[in-house]
C-alpha positions as CSV (number, residue, x, y, z in Angstrom):
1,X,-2.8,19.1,20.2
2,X,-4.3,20.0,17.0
3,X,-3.9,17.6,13.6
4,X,-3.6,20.7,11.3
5,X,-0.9,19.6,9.3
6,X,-2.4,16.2,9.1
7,X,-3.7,15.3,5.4
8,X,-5.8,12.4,4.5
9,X,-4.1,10.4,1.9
10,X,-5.6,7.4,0.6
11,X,-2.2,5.0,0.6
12,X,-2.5,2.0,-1.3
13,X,-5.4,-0.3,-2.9
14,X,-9.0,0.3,-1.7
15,X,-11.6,-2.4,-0.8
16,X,-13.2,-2.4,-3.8
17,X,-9.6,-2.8,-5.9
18,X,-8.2,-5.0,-3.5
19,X,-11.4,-7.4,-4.0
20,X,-11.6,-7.1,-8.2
21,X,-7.3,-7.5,-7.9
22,X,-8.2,-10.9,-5.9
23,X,-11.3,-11.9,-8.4
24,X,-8.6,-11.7,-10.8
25,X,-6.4,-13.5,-9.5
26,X,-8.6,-16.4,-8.9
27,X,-9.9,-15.8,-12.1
28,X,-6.4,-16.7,-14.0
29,X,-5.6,-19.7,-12.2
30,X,-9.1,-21.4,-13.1
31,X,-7.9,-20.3,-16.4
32,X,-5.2,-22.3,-16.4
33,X,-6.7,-25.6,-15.8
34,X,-8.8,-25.5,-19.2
35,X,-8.0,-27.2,-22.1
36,X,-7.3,-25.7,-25.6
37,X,-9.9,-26.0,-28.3
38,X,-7.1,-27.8,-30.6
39,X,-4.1,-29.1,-30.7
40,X,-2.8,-26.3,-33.6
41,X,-3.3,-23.5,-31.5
42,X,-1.9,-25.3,-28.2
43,X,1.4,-23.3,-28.0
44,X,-0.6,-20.4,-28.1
45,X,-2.3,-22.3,-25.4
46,X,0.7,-22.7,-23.3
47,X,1.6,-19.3,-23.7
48,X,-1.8,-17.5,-22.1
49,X,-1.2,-19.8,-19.7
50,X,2.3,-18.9,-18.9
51,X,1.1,-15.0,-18.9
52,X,-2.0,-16.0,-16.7
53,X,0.0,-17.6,-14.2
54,X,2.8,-14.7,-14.0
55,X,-0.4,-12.1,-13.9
56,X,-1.8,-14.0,-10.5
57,X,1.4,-13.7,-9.1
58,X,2.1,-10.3,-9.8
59,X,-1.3,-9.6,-8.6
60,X,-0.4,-11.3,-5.4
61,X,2.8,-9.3,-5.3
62,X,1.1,-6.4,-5.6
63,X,-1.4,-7.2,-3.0
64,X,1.7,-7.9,-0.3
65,X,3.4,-4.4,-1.0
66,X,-0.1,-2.4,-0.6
67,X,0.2,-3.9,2.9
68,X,3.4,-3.2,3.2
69,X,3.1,0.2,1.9
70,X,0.2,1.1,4.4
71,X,2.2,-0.2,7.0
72,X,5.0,2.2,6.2
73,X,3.0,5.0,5.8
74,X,1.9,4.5,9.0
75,X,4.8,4.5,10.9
76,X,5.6,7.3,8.8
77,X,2.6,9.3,10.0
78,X,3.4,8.4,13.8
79,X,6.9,9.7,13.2
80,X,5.3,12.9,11.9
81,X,3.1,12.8,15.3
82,X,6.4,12.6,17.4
83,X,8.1,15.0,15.7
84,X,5.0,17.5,16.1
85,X,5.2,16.9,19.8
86,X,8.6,16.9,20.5
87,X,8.7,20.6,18.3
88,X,6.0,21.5,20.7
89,X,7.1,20.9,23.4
90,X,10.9,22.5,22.4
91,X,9.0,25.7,21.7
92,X,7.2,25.6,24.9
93,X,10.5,25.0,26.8
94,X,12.3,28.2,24.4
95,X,9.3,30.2,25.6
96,X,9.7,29.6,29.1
97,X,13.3,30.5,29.4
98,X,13.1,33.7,27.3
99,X,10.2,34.6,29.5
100,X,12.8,33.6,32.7
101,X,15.7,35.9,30.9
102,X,13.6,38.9,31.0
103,X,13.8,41.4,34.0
C-alpha cells in the first residue's frame, strides 16, 4: 500500500512554541508575586496582575487543546488509513467478480 494521498501537516504547536508558550507561562506567575513600586499606581498593579494570571492560564489552555488537537488528528489520519484500505480492498473484490462475469 502506497501513502500517496498522505500529506504532512504540521498540527498544532511545535517544540520550540510549545517551550517559549511554557517560558511564558512561568514567566507571568513570577510576575505576580512582585510588589508595585507605589502605592498610587497599585490598582494598576492589581490589574497586570489580574491580566497575567488569566494569560498563564489561557496559555495552559492552549497548551491542553494542542494535545488534544494532535490527538484528533491522529485518529483522523488512521481513519483515513482504514478507509484507503477498505476502498482497496472493495475495488479488488469489484475486479474479481467482473473478471468472473466474463465468458
Amino acid at each position: 500500500m502506497t501513502d500517496e494521498h498522505q500529506t504532512e501537516l504540521n498540527v498544532g504547536l511545535s517544540d520550540g512554541e510549545k517551550k517559549d508558550l511554557e517560558k511564558l507561562i512561568t514567566a507571568f506567575r513570577e510576575k505576580e508575586s512582585s510588589e508595585p513600586p507605589d502605592k498610587s499606581a497599585e490598582d494598576i498593579h492589581s490589574q497586570i496582575k489580574s491580566m497575567s494570571a488569566k494569560l498563564a492560564e489561557f496559555g495552559e489552555i492552549l497548551l491542553k487543546f494542542d494535545t488534544k488537537i494532535k490527538s484528533f488528528y491522529e485518529i483522523l489520519l488512521l481513519s483515513y488509513k482504514k478507509t484507503e484500505m477498505m476502498n482497496q480492498r472493495i475495488d479488488v473484490i469489484i475486479e474479481i467478480m467482473e473478471n468472473q462475469k466474463k465468458p
